[in-house]
N, C-alpha and C positions, 0 to 999 in steps of 0.2 A: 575460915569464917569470912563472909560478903563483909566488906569494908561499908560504912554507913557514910559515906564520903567520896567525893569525886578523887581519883589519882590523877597528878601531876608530871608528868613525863617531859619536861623541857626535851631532853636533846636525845634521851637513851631509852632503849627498846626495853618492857617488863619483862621481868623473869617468870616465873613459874609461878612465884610466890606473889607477885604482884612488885616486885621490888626493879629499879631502874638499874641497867649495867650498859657498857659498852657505849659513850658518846656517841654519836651519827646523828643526823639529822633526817628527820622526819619526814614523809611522803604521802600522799594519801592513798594513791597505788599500793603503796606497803601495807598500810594499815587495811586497805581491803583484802589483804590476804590473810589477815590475820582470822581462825580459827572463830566458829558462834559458839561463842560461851558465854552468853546470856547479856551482858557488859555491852554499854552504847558505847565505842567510841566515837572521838571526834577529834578534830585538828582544827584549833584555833587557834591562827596568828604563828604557826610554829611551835605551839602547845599540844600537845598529844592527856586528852582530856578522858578518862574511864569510872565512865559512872555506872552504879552496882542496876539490875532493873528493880524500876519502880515501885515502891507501895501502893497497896488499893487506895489510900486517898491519894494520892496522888493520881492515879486512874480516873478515879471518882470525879475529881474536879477536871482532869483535860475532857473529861464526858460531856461532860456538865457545859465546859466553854463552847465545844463542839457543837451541840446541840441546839445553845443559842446563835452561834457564827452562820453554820451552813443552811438553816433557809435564808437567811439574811442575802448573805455572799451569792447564793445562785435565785433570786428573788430579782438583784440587783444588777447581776450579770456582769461580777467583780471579778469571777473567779472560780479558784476551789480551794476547799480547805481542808490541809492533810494532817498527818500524823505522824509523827518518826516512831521505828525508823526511818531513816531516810539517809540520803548522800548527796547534800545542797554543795554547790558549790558559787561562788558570789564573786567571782574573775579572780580569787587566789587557788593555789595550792592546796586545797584545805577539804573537810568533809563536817559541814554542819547541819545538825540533829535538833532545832528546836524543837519542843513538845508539841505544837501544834503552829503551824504560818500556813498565812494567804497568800494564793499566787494568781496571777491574771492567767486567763485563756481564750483563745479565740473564737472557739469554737469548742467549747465544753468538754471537750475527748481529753481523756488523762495523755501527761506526754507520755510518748516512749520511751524518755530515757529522764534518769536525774537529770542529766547535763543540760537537758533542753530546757528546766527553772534555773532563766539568768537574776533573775530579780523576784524580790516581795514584798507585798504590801504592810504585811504584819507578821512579825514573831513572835510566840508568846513561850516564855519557859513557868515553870512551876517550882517555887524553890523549896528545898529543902533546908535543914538547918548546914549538912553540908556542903552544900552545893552553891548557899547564895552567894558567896562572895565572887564566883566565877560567874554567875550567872548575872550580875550587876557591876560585874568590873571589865575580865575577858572577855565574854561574850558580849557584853552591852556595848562594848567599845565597836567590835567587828560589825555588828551592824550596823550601830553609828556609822563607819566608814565604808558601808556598803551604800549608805544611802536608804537604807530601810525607811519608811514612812511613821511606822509605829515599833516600838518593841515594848510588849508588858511584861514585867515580873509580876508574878502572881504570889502572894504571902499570904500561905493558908492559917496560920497562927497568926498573924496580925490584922485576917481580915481586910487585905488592901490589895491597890494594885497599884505599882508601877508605872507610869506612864512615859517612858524616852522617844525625843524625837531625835534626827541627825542631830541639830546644833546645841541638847540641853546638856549641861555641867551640872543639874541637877532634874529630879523625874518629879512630874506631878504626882502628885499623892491622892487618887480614889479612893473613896471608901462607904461612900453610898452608891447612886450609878453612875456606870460608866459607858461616856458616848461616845460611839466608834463613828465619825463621817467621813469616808473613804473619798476621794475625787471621783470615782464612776456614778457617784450618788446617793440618796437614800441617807438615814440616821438609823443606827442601832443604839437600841439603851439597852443595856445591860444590869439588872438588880445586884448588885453585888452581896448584898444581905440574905436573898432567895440563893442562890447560886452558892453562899457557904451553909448557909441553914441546910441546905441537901446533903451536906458532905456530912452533919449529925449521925452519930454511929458507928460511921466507917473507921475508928478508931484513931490513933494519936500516930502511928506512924506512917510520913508522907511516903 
């Protein structure tokens, strides 16, 4: 059975079962060799992070942000706006997967390689009931200390969004719109009430 939950791997490699053995410490060379079986991994902070893949609402709504993000972002000539998977890495050791971040470019051509996004302007994750606490604690922190500009947790059942910057101890709370003004320019409003009223249907599991 898909676990409904992110797995926790501090120091030791999963078994078969999904279960942790054998101490060692984690790499993200390692981790890319690990087998596609469906499972996002990621390594933050020295955490080795395995989450099941995602529900249609949960699709439903990274769509949804999407579609408002990217004429915005190439309108304003921010950037571009991707989707994980992916294999970020932000000057550690590590391989991060947020649901959807903005990255600057120069000249609009995708990189050629992950390696070549040293930085972003926005990360956004999508939480689930098992997933937030990593998503608003480990992960929120890592980007804090990347220097990220924005990080939103998105909360499809509460209807809100997250807003962290580097220096907050605690996140602004959206729940009507939300304004994205980037330094290259430009305001985006974001309906936050249109954008969950979409997701009507798609059923209870993110």
């Amino acid at each position: 059975m898909i676990p409904d939950a992110p797995l926790l791997f501090p120091c030791a490699e999963p078994s078969v079962m999904g279960m942790p053995h054998a101490a060692e410490r984690w790499t993200a060379d390692r981790i890319r060799g690990f087998p596609d079986d469906g499972n996002r991994y990621e390594l933050v902070s020295g955490t080795l992070v395995v989450t099941p893949a995602p529900a249609p609402r949960h699709q439903a709504a990274a769509s949804g942000l999407f579609r408002r993000l990217d004429p915005f972002v190439e309108t304003h000539g921010i950037g571009s706006v991707y989707w994980s998977p992916a294999d970020l890495s932000l000057g550690e050791d590590e391989i991060l997967q947020p649901d959807l971040f903005v990255f600057r470019t120069n000249d609009r051509r995708p990189p050629a390689r992950w390696s070549d996004i040293t930085s972003l302007v926005l990360a956004i994750e999508i939480v689930s009931p098992g997933s937030a606490r990593y998503d608003r604690g480990l992960k929120r922190l890592r980007y804090q200390r990347a220097g990220v500009p924005e990080y939103w947790v998105v909360d499809l059942d509460a209807r809100l969004v997250e807003r962290w910057r580097p220096g907050d101890d605690r996140p602004e709370i959206v729940t009507g719109r939300l304004t994205w003004a980037p330094d290259a320019g430009g305001e985006l409003s974001i309906d936050l009430a249109a954008l969950f009223g979409d997701l009507a249907g798609t059923g209870a599991a993110l």
